[in-house]
Steps between C-alpha positions, in 0.01 A plus 500: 500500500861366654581368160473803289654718801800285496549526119474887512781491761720308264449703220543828613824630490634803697789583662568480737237210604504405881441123619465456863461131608460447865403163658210583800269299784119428529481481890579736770744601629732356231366724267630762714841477336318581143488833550825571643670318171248694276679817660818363445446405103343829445805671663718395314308492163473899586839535531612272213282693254631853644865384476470366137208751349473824736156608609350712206459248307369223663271723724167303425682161614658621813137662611342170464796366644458653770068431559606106506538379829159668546328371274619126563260333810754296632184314701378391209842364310556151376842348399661775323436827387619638129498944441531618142630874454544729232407868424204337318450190715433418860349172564483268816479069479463263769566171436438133650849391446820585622765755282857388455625818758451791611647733236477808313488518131629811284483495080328561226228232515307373801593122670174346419691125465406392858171626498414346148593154612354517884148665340477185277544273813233712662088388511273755578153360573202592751370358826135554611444513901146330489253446800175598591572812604827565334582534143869662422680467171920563509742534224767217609861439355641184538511462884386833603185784461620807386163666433131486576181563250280761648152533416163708673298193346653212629252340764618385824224249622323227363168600699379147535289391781655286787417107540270568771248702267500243256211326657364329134537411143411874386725660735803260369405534168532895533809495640656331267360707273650794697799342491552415162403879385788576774780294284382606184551893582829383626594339178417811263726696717759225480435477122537908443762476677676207338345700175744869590801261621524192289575360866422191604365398866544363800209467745544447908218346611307196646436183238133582481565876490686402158290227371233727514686798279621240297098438380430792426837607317478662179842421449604213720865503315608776672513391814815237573380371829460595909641437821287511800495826728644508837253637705806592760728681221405712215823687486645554185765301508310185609259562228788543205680175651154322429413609156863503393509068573220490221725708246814378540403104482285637155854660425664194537298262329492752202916453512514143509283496199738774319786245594337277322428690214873555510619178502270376251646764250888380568397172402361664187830754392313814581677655842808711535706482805794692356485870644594665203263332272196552694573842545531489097189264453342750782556841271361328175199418675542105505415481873184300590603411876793611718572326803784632736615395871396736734869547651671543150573820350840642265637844490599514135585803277414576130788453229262558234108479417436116601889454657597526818802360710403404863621695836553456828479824659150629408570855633739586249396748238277412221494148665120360475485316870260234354488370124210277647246825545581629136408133335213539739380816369560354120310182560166685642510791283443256182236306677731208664476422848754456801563346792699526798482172721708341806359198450757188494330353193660755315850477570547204255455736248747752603494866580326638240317388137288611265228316295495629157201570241683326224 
């Protein structure tokens, strides 16, 4: 869904095209200064766009203009928020990662760069809240929930009978029974779920609690492990930090073995550290893997259809603030795949490098 919205926003062309880029808070009452700057931006995008275009003609933009800091829940933001406008366009993008500034874009095409490279860095994934009497599925990226699945049919208890009750081999034997049936509804749920999404899981709960879902999975791959529930805090926050632990050391084994991939293709002639020539190699559709640091980006601007000299002011006109973003784009959209890592294995192997195909 986030990939195909982001390549209609850098297609479509329309001027003028608005960018707003504003960094924002998660907690109270930081997040207090969001909407204050979201005033601020939108201010001045109103009076940019009058000053250059008048009002006739860009009457669409400046209505929706004006709806935004209404429509953005500044309780609910995470590290930065990105607003697309044009008389055709109006769309809103929250983001787990920081933006450069807080600035306001004017041209012909939107600023999608940032987003491009911060949405490949992102992992969206679920995380089941499972007890006996609670059973809540989120939407989590990265570090943080941004959404909850909602459902009249999702059961809430397991309906067991207590210890004391269990007075012989019958009454144990049924309540496993009972319990068993309880795991298996909760794993078709899990698995239409994981069916509508593509989204893997997360589940917060005890050891037996996810042995026991584990035995009746009909598809035990989707879930990538648990973390125990604390009985003392359930908040959101606590609950992301958790699952998140499980992701990110998946992420990070899955990058060491990329470096390795990496290095093991040096030794054999097929990886391009020169900028120019991956972004070359990139276009022709030679791209199998693309590893970049996480901290490394170049504003560069085209001299012709694979040419391009490199900048250092990225806000000057027709300047593309990231080259890294564009290969990006090439690499996945002829079935490559990329990677942005911090990790100090990969430093060895500089900045950025492509494996090729041939």
């Amino acid at each position: 869904m986030q990939k195909e919205k982001f390549e209609k926003l850098a297609s479509e062309k329309s001027n003028p095209s608005v960018t707003i880029s504003m960094n924002t808070h998660r907690t109270h009452p930081e997040n207090l200064q969001d909407a204050i700057l979201l005033k601020r931006l939108c201010k001045e995008t109103e009076e940019r766009l009058i000053s250059e275009f008048g009002k006739r003609e860009i009457l669409p933009l400046l209505e929706n203009l004006e709806l935004i800091p209404m429509e953005i829940d500044t309780n609910y933001n995470l590290d930065s928020v990105y607003i697309f406008l044009s008389n055709e366009t109006k769309e809103i993008v929250k983001s787990a990662w920081p933006a450069k500034d807080d600035r306001v874009q004017i041209s012909d095409t939107f600023a999608i760069g940032s987003l491009i490279k911060s949405s490949i860095q992102d992992f969206e994934y679920l995380i089941v809240l499972l007890s006996q009497n609670v059973f809540k599925i989120f939407v989590a990226l990265n570090n943080a929930i941004v959404g909850e699945i909602e459902n009249d049919n999702f059961f809430v208890s397991e309906n067991t009978s207590s210890d004391t009750e269990r007075n012989n081999i019958s009454d144990l034997r049924s309540a496993d029974n009972t319990k068993s049936e309880y795991f298996n509804k909760v794993d078709k749920v899990i698995v239409k779920v994981f069916n509508q999404t593509n989204l893997n899981c997360v589940v917060i709960c005890t050891d037996d609690n996810y042995s026991s879902l584990l035995k009746v999975a009909d598809k035990p791959a989707i879930y990538k492990g648990h973390k125990s529930m604390d009985p003392n805090n359930q908040s959101s926050l606590q609950i992301a930090a958790q699952a998140w632990e499980i992701i990110h050391e998946q992420q990070e084994i899955r990058e060491m073995e990329a470096i390795e991939e990496m290095k093991e293709a040096v030794g054999h002639g097929k990886a391009i550290t020169d900028l120019r020539s991956i972004f070359k190699a990139a276009k022709e559709g030679r791209g199998d893997l693309l590893m970049v640091s996480g901290s490394y980006s170049q504003a560069i601007k085209m001299t012709g259809d694979t040419t391009f000299k490199l900048m250092d002011d990225a806000t000057q006109p027709d300047v593309i603030d990231d080259i890294t973003s564009v290969i990006a784009r090439e690499v996945l959209s002829k079935k490559g795949r990329v990677l942005f890592t911090d990790l100090a294995e990969f430093t060895e192997l500089g900045d950025i490098i492509l494996k090729t195909r041939y």
